[in-house]
C-alpha positions in Angstrom: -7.2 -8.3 -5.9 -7.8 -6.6 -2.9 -7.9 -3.4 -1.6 -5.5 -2.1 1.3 -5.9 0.3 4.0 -2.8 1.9 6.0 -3.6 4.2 9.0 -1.3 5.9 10.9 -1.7 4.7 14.7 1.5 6.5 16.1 3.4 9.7 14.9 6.2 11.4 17.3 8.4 14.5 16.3 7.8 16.3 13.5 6.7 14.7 10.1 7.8 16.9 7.4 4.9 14.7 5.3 2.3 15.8 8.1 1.2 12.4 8.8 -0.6 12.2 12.1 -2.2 9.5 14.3 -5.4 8.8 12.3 -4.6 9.8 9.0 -5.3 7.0 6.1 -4.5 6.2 3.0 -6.3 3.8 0.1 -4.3 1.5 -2.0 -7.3 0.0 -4.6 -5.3 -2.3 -6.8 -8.4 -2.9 -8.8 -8.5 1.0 -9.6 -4.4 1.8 -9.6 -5.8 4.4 -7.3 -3.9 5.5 -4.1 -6.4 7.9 -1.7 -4.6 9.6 0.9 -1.2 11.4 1.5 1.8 9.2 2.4 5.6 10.6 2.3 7.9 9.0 -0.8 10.3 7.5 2.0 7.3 5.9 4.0 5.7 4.6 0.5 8.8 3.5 -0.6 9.6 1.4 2.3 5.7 0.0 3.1 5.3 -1.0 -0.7 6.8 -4.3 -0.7 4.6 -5.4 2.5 1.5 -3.3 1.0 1.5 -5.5 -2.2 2.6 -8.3 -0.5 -1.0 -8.1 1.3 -3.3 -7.2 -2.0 -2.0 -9.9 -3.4 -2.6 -12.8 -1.0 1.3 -13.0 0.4 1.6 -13.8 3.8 3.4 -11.0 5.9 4.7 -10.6 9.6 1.4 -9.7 11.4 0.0 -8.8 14.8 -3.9 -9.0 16.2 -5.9 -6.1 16.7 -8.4 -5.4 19.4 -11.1 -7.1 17.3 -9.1 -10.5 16.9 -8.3 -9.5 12.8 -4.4 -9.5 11.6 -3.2 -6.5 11.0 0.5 -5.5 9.8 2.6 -2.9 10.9 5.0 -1.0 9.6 7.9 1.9 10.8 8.7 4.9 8.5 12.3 4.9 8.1 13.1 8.3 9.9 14.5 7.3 13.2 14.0 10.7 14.6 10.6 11.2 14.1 9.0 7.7 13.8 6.0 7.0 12.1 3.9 3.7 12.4 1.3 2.4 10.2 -1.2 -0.3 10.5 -1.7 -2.0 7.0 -5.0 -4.2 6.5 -6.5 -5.7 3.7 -10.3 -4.4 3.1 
């Protein structure tokens, strides 16, 4: 399995989680280890995709600057929006 890396690449308002652009977090499936700080409502929402991608599923995707896919994902608060890049390590 593989491990997978979610970064926060945009924050606006206020996060009552304190995410901010930057911030990481580690989900090591080999370890059931999660390193980082995520909000329940983000985690909640991202976990389907975030397995999805240690496990080998295929998932909606863009292409970073360096040509790898990368997928994103929007924290469910509407008023103060949170995105996260998700990649496999």
């Amino acid at each position: 399995m593989a491990k997978v890396l979610v970064k926060t690449i945009s924050q606006e308002g206020h996060c009552a989680a304190g995410q901010r652009v930057g911030d990481e977090i580690l989900f090591d499936w080999d370890n059931h280890e999660i390193q980082g700080k995520i909000c329940l409502h983000a985690l909640y929402s991202a976990l389907p995709k975030i397995y999805a991608l240690a496990h080998g599923g295929d998932v909606a995707f863009a292409v970073d600057d360096e040509g790898n896919r990368v997928a994103r994902h929007a924290c469910p608060d509407g008023y103060n929006p949170v995105i996260y890049e998700l990649r496999l390590i």
